[in-house]
ROBADO-378229 format. One record per residue (C-alpha): residue number from 1; residue in three letters; chain; y, x, z. Coordinates in steps of 0.1 Angstrom, whole numbers, plus 5000, padded with zeros to 4 digits. Example, Ala and Ser with C-alpha at 12.3 -4.5 7.8 and 13.67 -1.06 7.14 Angstrom:
residues 2
NODE     i    aa   ch   north   east     up
NODE     1   ALA    A    4955   5123   5078
NODE     2   SER    A    4989   5137   5071
***
This chain:
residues 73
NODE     i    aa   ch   north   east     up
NODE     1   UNK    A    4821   5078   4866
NODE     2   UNK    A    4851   5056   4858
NODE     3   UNK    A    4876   5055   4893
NODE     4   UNK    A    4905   5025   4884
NODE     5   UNK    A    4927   5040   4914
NODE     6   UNK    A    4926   5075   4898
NODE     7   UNK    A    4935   5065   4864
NODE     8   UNK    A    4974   5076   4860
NODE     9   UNK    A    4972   5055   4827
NODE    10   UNK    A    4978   5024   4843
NODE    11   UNK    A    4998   5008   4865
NODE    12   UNK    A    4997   4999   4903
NODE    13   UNK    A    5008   4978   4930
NODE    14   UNK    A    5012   4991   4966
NODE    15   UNK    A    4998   4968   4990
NODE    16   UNK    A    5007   4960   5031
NODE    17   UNK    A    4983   4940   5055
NODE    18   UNK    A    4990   4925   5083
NODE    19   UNK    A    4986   4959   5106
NODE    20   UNK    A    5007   4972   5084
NODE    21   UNK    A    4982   4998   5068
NODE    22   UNK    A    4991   5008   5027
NODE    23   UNK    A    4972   5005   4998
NODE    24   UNK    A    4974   5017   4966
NODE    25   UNK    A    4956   4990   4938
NODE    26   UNK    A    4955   4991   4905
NODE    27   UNK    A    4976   4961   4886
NODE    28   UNK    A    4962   4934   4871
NODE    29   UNK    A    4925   4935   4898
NODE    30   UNK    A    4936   4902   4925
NODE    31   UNK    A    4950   4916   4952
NODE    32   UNK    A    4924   4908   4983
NODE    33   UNK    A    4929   4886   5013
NODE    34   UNK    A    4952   4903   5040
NODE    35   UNK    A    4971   4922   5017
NODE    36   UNK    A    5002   4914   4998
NODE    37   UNK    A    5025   4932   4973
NODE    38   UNK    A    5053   4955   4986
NODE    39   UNK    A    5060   4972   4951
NODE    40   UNK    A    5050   4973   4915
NODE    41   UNK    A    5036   4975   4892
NODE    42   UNK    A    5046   5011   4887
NODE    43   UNK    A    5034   5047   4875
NODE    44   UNK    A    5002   5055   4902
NODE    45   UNK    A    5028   5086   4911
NODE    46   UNK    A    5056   5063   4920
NODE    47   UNK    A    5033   5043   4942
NODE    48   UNK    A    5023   5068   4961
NODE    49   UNK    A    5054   5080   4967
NODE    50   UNK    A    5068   5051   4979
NODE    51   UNK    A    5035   5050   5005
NODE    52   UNK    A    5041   5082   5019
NODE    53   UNK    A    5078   5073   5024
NODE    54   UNK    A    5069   5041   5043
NODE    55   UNK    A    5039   5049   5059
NODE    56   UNK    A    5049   5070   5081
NODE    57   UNK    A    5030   5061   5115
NODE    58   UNK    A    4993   5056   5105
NODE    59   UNK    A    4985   5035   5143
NODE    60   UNK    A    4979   4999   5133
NODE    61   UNK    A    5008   4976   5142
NODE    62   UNK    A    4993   4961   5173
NODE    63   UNK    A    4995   4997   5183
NODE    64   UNK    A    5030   5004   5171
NODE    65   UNK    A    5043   4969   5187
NODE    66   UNK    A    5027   4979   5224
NODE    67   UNK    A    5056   5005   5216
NODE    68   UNK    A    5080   4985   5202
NODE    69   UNK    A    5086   4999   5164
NODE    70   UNK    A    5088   4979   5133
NODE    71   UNK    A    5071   4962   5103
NODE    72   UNK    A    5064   4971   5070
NODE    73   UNK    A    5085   4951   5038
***
């Protein structure tokens, strides 16, 4: 079966929402309510990269803020 977010043909976006959890999407699908672009459209290896660099701390913000650390881009 077909898997879009697998496919390192294509390009893809990373993605932030407002708990400041990541996403990796594929370019060119609409990006779904809550989320917004951070990065891309790059190689599905360069996305993820830049993911693990950011996302670092996998509470949700609401957590993170109760203890006072930052936002995402």
């Amino acid at each position: 079966m077909f898997n879009p977010f697998e496919d390192d043909s294509r390009e893809y976006l990373a993605l932030c929402n407002d708990e400041e959890q990541y996403s990796l999407w594929p370019h060119g699908l609409e990006i779904p309510a809550g989320w917004r672009k951070v990065y891309g459209p790059a190689a599905r290896e360069n996305v993820l990269d830049l993911i693990d660099r950011s996302w670092t701390d996998m509470r949700p913000k609401s957590l993170r803020e109760a203890n006072g650390q930052g936002d995402c881009p």
